[in-house]
C-alpha positions as CSV (number, residue, x, y, z in Angstrom):
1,X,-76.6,84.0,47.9
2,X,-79.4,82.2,49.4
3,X,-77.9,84.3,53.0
4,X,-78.6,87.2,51.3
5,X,-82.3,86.2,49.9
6,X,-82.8,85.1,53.5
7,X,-81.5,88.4,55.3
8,X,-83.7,90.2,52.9
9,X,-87.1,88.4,53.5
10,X,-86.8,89.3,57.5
11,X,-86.2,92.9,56.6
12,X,-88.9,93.2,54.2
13,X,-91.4,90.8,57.2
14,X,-90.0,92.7,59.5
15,X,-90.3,96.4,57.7
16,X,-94.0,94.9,57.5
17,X,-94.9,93.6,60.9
18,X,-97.4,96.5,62.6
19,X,-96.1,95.4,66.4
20,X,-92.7,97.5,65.1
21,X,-93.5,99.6,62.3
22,X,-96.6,101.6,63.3
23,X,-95.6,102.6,67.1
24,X,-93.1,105.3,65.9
25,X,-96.0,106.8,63.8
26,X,-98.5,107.0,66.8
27,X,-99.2,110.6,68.5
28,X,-98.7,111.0,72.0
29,X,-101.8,110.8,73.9
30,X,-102.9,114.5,74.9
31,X,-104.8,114.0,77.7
32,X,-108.1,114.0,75.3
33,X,-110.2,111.1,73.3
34,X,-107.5,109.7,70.3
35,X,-110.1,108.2,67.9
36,X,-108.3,105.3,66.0
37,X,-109.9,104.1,63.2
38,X,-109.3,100.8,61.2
39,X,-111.0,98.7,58.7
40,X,-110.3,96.1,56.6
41,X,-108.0,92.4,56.6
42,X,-105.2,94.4,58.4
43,X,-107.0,96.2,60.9
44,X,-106.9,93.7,63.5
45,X,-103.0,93.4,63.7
46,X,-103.0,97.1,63.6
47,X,-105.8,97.6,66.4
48,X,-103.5,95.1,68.4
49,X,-100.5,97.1,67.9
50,X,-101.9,100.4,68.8
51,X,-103.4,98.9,71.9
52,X,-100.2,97.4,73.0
53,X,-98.3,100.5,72.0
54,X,-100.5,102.6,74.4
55,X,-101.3,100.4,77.0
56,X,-97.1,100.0,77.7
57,X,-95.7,103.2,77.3
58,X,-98.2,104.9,78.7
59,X,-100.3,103.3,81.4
60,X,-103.4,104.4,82.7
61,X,-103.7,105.9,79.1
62,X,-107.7,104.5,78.2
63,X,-107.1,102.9,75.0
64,X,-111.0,101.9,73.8
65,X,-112.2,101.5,70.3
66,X,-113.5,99.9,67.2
67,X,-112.7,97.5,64.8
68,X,-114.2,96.4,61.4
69,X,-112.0,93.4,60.2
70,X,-113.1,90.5,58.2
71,X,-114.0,87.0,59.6
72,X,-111.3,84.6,60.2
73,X,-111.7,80.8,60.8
74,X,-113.8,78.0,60.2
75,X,-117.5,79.7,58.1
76,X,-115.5,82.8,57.5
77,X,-115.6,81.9,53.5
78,X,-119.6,81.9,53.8
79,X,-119.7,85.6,53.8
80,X,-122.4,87.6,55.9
81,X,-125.4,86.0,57.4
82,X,-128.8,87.4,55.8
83,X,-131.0,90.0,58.1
């Protein structure tokens, strides 16, 4: 039983991980700008992934971009610093 429970969590972590499960849902670059856009507590992982995903199977592709991702690490409970 506790094979099963364990076979099961990798699936579901690995059903979850963007490095596998959002390259098969990425265009192929057309020879124009691809605008990706991500916000938010997964957007990192994801910016990473699409990077890596363009950057190997299709070099010289220019993979630029932005980002909006919360603040990790040490202060990044404090919120946003006043203007």
């Amino acid at each position: 039983m506790m094979a099963l429970l364990e076979a099961a969590l990798r699936a579901a972590i690995s059903a979850a991980d963007t490095r596998t499960a959002l390259p098969p849902l990425l265009p192929e670059p057309t020879g124009g700008r691809l605008l990706v856009v991500g916000a938010g507590k997964a957007a990192e992982l994801m910016a990473q992934a699409v990077h890596h995903h363009y950057a190997s199977a299709y070099p010289g592709s220019p993979v630029t971009g932005l980002v909006i991702a919360p603040q990790r690490g040490p202060g990044a409970d404090k919120g946003l610093a006043a203007a």
